[in-house]
N, C-alpha and C positions, 0 to 999 in steps of 0.2 A: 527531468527524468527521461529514462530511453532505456529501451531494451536491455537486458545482459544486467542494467547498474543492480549494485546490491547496495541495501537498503536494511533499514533495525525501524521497530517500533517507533512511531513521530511520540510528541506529547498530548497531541489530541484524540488517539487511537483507544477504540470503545470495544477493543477482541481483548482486554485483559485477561477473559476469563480461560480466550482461545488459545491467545499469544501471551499466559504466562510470565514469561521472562522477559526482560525490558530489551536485550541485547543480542536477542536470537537475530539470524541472517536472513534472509529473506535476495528473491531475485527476482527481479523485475519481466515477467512475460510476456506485457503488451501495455498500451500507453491507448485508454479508450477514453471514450465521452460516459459521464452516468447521466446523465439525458439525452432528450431530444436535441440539443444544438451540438455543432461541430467544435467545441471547446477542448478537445481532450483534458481533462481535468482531473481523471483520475487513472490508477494503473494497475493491475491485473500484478499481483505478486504470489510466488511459491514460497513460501516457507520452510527452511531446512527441516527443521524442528516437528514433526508430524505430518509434514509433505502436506501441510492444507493448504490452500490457494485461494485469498480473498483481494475485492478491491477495494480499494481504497484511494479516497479524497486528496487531492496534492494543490494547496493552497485554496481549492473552491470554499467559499464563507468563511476568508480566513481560516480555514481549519487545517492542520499539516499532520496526517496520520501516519504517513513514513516519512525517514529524514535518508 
């Protein structure tokens, strides 16, 4: 993942209720760490769709919340 990629709902994404729709767009805003180590592992997305902006998990505990 890196800045600018655009990105839809993964299959392990738990915003159902926020993100709706399976196939809405989303853009990638930043590529951060969700802890304390230097991992970045997850990425900071804007969503077309309601302009909400949530992160999310990219491969950490096997789990893939944007594709």
């Amino acid at each position: 993942m890196f800045k600018g990629a655009k990105v839809i709902r993964g299959p392990d994404c738990e915003l159902n209720d926020q993100i709706s729709e399976p196939n809405v767009v989303g853009e990638v805003e930043e590529v951060v760490s969700s802890n304390d180590e230097d991992t970045k592992d997850s990425v900071r997305v804007s969503w077309k769709k309601g302009g909400q902006s949530h992160i999310h998990r990219v491969g950490r505990d096997g789990k893939v919340r944007t594709t």
